[in-house]
TORPALUM-91136 format. One line per field, with one value per residue (C-alpha): x negated, y negated, z; chain; residue in three letters. Coordinates in steps of 0.25 Angstrom, whole numbers. Last residue first. Layout:
! residues N
x: c(X:...)
y: c(Y:...)
z: c(Z:...)
chain: c(A:...)
resn: c(ala:...)
//
This chain:
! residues 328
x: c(-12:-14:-27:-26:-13:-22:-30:-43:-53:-65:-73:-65:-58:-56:-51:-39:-36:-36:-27:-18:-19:-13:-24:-31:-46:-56:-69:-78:-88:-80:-84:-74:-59:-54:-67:-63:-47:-43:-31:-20:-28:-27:-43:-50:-65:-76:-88:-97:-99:-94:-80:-75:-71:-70:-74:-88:-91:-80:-65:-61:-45:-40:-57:-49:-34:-34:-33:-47:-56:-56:-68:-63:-71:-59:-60:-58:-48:-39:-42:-34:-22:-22:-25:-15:-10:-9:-5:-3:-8:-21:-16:-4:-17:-22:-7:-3:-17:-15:-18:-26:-40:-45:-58:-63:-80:-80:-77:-66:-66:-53:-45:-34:-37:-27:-14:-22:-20:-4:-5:-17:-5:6:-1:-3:-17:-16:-4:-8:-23:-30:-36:-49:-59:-72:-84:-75:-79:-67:-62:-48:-46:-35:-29:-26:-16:-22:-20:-26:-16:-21:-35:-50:-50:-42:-27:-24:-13:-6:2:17:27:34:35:45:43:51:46:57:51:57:67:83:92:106:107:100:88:90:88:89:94:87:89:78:74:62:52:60:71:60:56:71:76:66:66:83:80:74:72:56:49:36:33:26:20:6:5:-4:7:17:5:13:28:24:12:23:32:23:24:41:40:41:54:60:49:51:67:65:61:48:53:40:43:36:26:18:21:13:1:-8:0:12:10:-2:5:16:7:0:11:18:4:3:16:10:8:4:15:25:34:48:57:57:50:54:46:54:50:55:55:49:56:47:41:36:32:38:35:29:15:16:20:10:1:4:4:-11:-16:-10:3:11:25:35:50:53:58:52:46:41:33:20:17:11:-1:1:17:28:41:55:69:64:77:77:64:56:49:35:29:16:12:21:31:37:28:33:38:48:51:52)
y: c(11:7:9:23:24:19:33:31:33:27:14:11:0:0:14:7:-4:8:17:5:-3:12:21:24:33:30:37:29:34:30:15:6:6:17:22:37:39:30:22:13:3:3:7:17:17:27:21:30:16:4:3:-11:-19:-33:-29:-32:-19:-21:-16:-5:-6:-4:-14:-27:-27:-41:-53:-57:-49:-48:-41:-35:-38:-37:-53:-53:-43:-50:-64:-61:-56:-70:-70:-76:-59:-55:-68:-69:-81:-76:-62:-69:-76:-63:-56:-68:-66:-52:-36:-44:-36:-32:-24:-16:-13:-1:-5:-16:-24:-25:-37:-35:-22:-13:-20:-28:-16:-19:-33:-31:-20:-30:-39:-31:-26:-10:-5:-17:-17:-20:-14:-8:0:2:13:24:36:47:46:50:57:68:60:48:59:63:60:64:58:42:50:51:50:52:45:41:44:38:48:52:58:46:43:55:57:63:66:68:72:73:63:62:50:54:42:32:24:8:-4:-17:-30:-43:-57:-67:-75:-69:-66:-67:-59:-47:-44:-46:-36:-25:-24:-26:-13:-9:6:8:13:17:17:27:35:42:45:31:24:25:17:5:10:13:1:-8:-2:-9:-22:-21:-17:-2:3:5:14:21:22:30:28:28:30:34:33:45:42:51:54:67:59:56:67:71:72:62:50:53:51:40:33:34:30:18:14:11:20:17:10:23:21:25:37:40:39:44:47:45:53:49:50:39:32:32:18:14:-1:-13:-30:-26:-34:-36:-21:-14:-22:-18:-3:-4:-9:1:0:2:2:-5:-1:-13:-10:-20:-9:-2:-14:-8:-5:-20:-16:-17:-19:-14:-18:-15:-20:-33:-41:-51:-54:-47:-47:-46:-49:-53:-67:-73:-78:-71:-63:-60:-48:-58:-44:-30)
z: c(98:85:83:86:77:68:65:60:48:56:57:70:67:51:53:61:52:39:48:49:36:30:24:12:14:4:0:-7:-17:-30:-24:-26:-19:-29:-33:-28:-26:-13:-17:-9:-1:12:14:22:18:17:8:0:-10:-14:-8:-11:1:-8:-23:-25:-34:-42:-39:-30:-33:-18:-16:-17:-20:-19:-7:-3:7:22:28:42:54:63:66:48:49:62:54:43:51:58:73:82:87:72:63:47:42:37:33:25:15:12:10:1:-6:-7:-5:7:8:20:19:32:35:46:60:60:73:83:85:75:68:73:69:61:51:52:48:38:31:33:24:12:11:12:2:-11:-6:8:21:18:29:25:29:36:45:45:59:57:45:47:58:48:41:27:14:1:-9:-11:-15:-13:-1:9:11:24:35:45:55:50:59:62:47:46:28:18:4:-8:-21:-35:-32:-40:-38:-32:-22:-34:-27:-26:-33:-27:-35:-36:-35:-36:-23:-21:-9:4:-5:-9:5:10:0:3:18:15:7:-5:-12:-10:-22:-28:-43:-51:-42:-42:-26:-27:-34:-23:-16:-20:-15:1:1:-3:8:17:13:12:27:29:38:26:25:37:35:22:8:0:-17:-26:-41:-48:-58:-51:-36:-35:-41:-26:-21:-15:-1:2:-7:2:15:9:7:20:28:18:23:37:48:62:68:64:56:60:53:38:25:13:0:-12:-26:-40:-53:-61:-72:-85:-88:-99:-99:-106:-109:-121:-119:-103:-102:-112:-104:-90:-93:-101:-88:-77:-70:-57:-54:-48:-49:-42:-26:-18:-11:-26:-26:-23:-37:-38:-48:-61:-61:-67:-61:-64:-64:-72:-78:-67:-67:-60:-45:-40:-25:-23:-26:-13:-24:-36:-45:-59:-67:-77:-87:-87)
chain: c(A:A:A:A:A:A:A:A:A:A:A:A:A:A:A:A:A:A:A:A:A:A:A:A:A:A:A:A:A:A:A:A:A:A:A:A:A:A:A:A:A:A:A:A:A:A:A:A:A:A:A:A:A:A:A:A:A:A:A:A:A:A:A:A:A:A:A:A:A:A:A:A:A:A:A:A:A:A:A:A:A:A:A:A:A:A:A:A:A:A:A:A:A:A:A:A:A:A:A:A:A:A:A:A:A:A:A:A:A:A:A:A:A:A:A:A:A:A:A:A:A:A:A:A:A:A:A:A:A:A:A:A:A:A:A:A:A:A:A:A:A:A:A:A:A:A:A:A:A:A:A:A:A:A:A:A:A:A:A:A:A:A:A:A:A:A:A:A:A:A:A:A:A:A:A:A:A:A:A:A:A:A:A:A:A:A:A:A:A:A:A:A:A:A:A:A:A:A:A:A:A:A:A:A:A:A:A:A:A:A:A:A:A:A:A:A:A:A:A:A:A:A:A:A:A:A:A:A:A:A:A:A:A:A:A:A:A:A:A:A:A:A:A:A:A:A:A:A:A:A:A:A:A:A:A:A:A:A:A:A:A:A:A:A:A:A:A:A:A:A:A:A:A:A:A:A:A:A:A:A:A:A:A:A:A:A:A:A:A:A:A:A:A:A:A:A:A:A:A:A:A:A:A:A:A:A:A:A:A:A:A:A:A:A:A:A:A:A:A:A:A:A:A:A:A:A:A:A)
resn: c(unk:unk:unk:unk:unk:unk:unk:unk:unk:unk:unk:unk:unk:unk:unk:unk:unk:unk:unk:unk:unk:unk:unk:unk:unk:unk:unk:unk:unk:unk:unk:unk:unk:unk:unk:unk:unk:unk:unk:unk:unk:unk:unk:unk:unk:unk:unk:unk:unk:unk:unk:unk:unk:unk:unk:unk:unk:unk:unk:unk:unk:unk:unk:unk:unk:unk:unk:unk:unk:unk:unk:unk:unk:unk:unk:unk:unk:unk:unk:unk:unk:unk:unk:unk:unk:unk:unk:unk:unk:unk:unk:unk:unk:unk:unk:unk:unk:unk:unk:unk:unk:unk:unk:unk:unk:unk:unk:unk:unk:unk:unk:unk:unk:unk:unk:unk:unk:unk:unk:unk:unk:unk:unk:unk:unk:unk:unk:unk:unk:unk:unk:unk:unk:unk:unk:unk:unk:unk:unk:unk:unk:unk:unk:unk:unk:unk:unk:unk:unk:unk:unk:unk:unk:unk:unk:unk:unk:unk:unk:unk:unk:unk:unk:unk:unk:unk:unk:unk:unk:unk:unk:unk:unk:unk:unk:unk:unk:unk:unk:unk:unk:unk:unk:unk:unk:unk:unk:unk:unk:unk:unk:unk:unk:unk:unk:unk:unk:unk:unk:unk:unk:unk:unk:unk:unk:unk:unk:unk:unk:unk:unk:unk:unk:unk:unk:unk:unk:unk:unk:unk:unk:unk:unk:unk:unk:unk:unk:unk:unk:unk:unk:unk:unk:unk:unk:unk:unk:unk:unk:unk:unk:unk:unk:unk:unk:unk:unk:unk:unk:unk:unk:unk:unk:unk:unk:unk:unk:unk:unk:unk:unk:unk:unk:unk:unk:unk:unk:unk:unk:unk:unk:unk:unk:unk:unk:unk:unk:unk:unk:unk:unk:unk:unk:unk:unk:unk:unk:unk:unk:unk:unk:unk:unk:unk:unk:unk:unk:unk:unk:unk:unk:unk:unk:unk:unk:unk:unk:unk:unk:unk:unk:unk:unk:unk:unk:unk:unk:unk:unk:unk:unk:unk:unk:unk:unk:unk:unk:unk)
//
């Protein structure tokens, strides 16, 4: 591996010309621009700046498909979580996660970031999205360096095959105290909450405040909700970016939201002062991508994940709810 650097727009990554793979620290998600992108710990990313290498065993494979029309009220957090649900929160490990079919080429290139980052939570190694024109015209309006797709062999060999009809699905969340314990919105509705958190690498990229204003523009939070830009390029777009003459900033802050600067905020817990922390008993329903105890703060807390939707919606009514009533 070799000339890993960032190219404009600080948050897309691309090699030199000799680099067919990416290891990164954090930015997993890539899998949808189609790396071999996995994440690594501290002693990983040392041994590889002071040798240049990393062992790396290649992962079997397990591809999850998606078919059929998504419905307005689910998001890819939604699929995720529903295959995180069926095999386990380590039933993918070290196993390269593959999502295909006609719903998520339907996806746009943000939101098949959420599909290939939270491969990780089900314990994968990597998750992947062959390309497409999607693909190509993401990358080409961002480089002008050549580059050459790679795509599945016909005859390769899975260990799991999932199928999925999206027009069957309803949104779901994950209950504490793990990515794995789902269950369908339904199951939960009117479960009290404290906080509501939009934000993170799968909740605070800019389609996911576009579609959580959806519900929120002219309405009033309930319970205290964080919004947190997953970047600066994100903060700064949710200022220029328009919904009905009002920027997408101002439809939080009229909302009674509390806006915080770009980061990963309270996804990674932090010190005490950390914006949106949990610091105590707290009951919150957050975008973020974890909920095992401690993870947002407090060891106390309880955290529900779900989609900007069902997070926008709960936010309104102080309740876990369903945003197919909100979005009505």
């Amino acid at each position: 591996m070799q000339h890993v650097v960032q190219i404009p727009g600080n948050r897309n990554l691309r090699g030199g010309r000799n680099c067919k793979r990416l290891i990164d620290v954090i930015l997993h998600g890539r899998g949808n621009i189609q790396p071999f992108s996995a994440g690594i710990g501290n002693s990983d990313a040392a041994l590889i700046m002071g040798t240049g290498k990393i062992w790396v065993r290649i992962p079997e494979t397990m591809r999850f498909v998606f078919e059929g029309e998504l419905p307005p009220y689910l998001m890819a957090k939604d699929l995720i979580l529903t295959v995180i649900g069926d095999i386990g929160f380590d039933g993918g490990t070290y196993c390269a996660l593959e999502f295909t079919g006609t719903a998520v080429y339907d996806l746009s290139m943000e939101e098949r970031m959420t599909l290939t980052n939270m491969a990780i939570e089900a314990g994968g190694k990597n998750g992947i999205i062959e390309p497409d024109e999607k693909t190509f015209e993401y990358v080409r309006s961002r480089t002008n360096a050549s580059f050459e797709p790679v795509y599945g062999d016909e005859d390769s060999k899975l260990i799991l095959e999932r199928a999925y009809d999206v027009t069957c699905m309803e949104p779901v969340v994950a209950k504490p105290h793990r990515p794995d314990n789902r269950a369908g919105v339904t199951e939960v509705s009117g479960t009290k909450l404290d906080k509501a958190y939009l934000g993170s690498c799968t909740g605070g990229k800019l389609e996911d405040f576009q579609a959580a204003a959806q519900i929120i523009k002219g309405e009033e939070v309930r319970v205290d909700t964080y919004v947190v830009p997953s970047s600066t390029e994100v903060s700064e777009a949710m200022r220029t970016t328009m919904v009905d003459g009002v920027s997408l900033w101002d439809v939080f802050v009229n909302a009674g939201c509390q806006m915080g600067h770009a980061s990963c905020g309270a996804c990674l817990g932090g010190p005490i002062d950390t914006f949106g922390r949990m610091q105590g008993s707290e009951v919150v329903i957050s975008t973020t991508n974890r909920n095992f105890p401690g993870r947002m703060g407090s060891n106390e807390a309880s955290i529900y994940l779900a989609s900007p939707l069902t997070v926008a919606a709960s936010a309104l009514s102080g309740v876990i709810t369903d945003p197919r009533e909100a979005l009505v």
